[in-house]
C-alpha positions as CSV (number, residue, x, y, z in Angstrom):
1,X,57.5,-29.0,3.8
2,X,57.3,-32.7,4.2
3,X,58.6,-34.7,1.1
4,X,55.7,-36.1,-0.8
5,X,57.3,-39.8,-0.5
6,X,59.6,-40.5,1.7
7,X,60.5,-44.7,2.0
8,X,63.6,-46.4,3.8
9,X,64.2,-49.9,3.9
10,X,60.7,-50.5,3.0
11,X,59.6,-53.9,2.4
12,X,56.4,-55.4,0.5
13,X,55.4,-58.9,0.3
14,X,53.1,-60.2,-2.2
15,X,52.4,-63.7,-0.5
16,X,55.4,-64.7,1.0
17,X,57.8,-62.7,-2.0
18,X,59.3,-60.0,-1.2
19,X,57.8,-57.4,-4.2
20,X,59.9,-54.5,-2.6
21,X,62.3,-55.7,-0.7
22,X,63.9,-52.7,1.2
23,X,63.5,-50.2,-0.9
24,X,64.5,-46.4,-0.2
25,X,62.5,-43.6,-2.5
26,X,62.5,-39.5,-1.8
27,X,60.3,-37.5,-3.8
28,X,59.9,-34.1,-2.6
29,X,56.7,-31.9,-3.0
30,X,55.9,-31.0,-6.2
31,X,58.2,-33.0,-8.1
32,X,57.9,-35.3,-11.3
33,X,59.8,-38.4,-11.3
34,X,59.7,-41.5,-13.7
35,X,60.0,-44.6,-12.6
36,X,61.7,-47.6,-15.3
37,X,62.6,-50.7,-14.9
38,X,61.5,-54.8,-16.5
39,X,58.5,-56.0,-16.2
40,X,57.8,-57.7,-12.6
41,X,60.2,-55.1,-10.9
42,X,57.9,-54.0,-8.6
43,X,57.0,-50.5,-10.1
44,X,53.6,-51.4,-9.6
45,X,53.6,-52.5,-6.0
46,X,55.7,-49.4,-5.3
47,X,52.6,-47.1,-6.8
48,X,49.9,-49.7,-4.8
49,X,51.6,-49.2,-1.8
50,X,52.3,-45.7,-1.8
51,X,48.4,-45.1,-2.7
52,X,47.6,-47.2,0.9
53,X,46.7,-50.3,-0.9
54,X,49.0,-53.3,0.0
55,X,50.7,-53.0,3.0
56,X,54.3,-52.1,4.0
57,X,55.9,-54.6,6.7
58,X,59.0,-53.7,7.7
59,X,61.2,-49.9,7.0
60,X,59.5,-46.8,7.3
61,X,56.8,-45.6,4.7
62,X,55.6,-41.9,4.7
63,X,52.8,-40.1,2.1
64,X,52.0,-36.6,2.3
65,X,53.4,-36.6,6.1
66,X,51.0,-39.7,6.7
67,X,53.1,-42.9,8.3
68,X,51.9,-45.5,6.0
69,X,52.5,-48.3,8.5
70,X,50.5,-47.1,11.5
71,X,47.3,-45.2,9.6
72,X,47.5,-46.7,5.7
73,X,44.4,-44.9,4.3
74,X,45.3,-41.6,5.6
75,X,46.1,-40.6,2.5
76,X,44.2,-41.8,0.4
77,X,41.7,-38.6,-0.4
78,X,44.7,-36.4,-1.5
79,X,46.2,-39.8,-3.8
80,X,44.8,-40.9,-7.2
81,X,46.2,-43.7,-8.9
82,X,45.7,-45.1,-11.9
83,X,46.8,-48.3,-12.3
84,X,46.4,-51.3,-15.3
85,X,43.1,-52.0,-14.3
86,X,40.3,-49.2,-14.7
87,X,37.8,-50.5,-11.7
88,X,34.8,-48.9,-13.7
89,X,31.4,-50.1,-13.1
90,X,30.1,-51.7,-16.5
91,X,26.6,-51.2,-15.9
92,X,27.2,-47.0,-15.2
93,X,27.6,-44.5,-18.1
94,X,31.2,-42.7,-18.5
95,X,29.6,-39.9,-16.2
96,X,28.0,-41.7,-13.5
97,X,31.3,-43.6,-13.0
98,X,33.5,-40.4,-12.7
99,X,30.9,-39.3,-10.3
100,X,30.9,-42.3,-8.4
101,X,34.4,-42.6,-7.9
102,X,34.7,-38.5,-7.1
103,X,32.1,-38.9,-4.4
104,X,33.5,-42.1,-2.9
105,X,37.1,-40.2,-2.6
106,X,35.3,-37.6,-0.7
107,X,35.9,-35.3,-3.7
108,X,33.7,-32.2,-5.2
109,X,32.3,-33.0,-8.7
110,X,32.3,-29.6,-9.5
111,X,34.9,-30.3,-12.4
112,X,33.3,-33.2,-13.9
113,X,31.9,-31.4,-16.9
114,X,35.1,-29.6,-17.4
115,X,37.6,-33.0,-17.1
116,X,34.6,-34.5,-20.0
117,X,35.3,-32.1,-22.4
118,X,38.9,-32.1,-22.1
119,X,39.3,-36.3,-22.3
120,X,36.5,-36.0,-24.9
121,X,33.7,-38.1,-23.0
122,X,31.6,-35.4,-23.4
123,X,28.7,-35.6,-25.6
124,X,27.3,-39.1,-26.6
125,X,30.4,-40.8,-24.9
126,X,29.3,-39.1,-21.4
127,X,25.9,-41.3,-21.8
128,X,27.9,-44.8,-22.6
129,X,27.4,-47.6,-20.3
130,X,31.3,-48.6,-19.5
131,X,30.9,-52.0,-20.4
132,X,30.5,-51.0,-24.0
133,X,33.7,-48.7,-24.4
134,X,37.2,-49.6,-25.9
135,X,40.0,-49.7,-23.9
136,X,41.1,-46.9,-24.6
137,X,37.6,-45.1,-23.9
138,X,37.8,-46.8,-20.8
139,X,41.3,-45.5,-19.9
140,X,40.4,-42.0,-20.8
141,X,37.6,-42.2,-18.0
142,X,40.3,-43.1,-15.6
143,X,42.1,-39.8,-16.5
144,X,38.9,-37.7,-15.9
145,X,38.5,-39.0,-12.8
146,X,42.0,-38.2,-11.9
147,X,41.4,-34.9,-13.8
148,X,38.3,-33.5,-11.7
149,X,39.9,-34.7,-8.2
150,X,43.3,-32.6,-8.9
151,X,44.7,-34.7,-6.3
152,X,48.3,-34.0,-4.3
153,X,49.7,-37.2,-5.8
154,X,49.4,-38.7,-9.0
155,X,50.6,-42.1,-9.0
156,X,50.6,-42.7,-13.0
157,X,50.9,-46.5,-13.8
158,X,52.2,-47.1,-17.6
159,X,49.6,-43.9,-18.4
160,X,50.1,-43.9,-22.3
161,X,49.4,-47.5,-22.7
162,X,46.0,-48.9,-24.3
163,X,45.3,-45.1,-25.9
164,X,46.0,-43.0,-29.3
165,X,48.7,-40.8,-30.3
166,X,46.3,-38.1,-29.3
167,X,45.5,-39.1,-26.2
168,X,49.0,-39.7,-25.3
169,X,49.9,-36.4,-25.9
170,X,46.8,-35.7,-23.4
171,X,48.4,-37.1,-20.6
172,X,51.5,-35.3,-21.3
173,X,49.4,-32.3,-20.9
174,X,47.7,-33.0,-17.9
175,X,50.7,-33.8,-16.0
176,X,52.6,-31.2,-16.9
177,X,49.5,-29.0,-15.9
178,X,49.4,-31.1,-12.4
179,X,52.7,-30.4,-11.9
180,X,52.6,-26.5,-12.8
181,X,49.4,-26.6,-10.4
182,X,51.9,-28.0,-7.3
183,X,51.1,-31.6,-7.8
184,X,53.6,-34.3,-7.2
185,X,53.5,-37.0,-10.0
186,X,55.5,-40.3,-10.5
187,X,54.9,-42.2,-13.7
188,X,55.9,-45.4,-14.3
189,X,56.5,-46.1,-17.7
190,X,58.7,-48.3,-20.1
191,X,58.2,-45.1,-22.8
192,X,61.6,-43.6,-21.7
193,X,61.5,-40.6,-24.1
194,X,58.2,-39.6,-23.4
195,X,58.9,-39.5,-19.7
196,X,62.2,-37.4,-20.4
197,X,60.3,-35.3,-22.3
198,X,58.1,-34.6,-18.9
199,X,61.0,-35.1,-16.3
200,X,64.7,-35.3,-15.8
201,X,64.3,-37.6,-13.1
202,X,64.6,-40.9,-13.7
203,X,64.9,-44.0,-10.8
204,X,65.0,-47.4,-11.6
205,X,63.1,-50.5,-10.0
206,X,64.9,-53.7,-9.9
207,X,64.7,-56.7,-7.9
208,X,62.4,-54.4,-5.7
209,X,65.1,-51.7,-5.0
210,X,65.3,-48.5,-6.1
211,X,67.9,-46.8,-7.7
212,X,69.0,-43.6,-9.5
213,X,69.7,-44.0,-13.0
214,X,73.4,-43.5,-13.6
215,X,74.0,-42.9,-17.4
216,X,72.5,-43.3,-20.9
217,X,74.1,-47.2,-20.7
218,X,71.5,-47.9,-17.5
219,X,69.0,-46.5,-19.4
220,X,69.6,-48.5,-22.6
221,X,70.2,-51.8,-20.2
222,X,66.6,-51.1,-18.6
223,X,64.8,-50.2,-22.0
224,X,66.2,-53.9,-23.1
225,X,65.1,-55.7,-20.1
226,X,61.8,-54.4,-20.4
227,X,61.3,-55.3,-23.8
């Protein structure tokens, strides 16, 4: 089976800087890995241009068995990613904008109901224009969509932030249950014992390189950079 990610000496720009600047990253199928590093990094490039969306110019880039340099969106139906930004429509209600965004990844909305209930947006909620919702109402709409798509790669961008205790404890959930169901996840995240709660695996983002973290010190020197 092809690894989920595979990058080597792959290179980003964001203007004329160089977010990643040759960065190598293997995450095999089915695997959850966490991501750490400061803030500006490049953890978040990394996730926008493994989900297609900015462009890798130089070193190989592969999703899912897709080469990201030659066909970018390839991909992008069997990738969710959810990032800082929510990219809800204010003017929709909580369940016309999971529909919308199921239908324009080309997924079913057979589990839209279902991934309601379970981020509680059922009821009233479902009938709220988005433009009226907290932020972290409006982040728990994100999760549904991810939640009725199921896709192969969940690219998890600082997931826990902007929501309640219980809500953090809902993403837990759902990517543990992602990951039981054969999904490969990568989380970035500055919560480090959150994410070692979920995985063992741990890389760190620096200067846009990736590396494995070494030892409780690296992780302690990241946690303070990112503070």
């Amino acid at each position: 089976m092809a690894p989920a990610i595979r990058m080597h000496r792959a290179v980003v720009l964001l203007g004329r800087f160089p977010a990643l600047a040759g960065a190598d990253l293997l995450v095999e199928a089915g695997e959850v890995v966490h991501l750490s590093g400061p803030n500006g990094a490049g953890k978040s490039t990394l996730l926008r241009a493994c989900a297609g969306l900015v462009p890798v110019v130089e070193g190989e880039a592969e999703i899912l068995g897709h080469d990201l340099r030659r066909h970018p969106r390839a991909a992008r139906r069997r990738v969710g990613l959810l990032g800082h930004a929510t990219f809800l429509y204010d003017d929709l209600t909580v369940e016309d904008n999971v529909l919308f965004a199921l239908r324009a990844a080309g997924a079913g909305t057979a589990a839209v109901e279902a991934a309601l209930v379970r981020l509680g947006l059922s009821g009233r909620l479902r009938g709220v224009a988005a433009g009226r919702l907290s932020a972290g109402q409006r982040r728990r709409v994100a999760l549904a969509v991810l939640e009725a798509r199921r896709p192969e790669l969940w690219l998890l961008d600082e997931p826990h932030a902007g929501i309640d205790a219980a809500g953090r404890d809902l993403v837990d959930e759902l990517v543990l249950e992602a990951a039981a169901a054969g999904a490969t996840v990568v989380i970035a995240s500055h919560e480090l014992e959150r994410a070692a709660a979920l995985t063992p695996r741990m890389l760190v983002v620096s200067g846009g390189s990736v590396t494995p973290a070494a030892s409780p010190g690296t992780l302690a020197n990241t946690a303070a950079a990112g503070a």
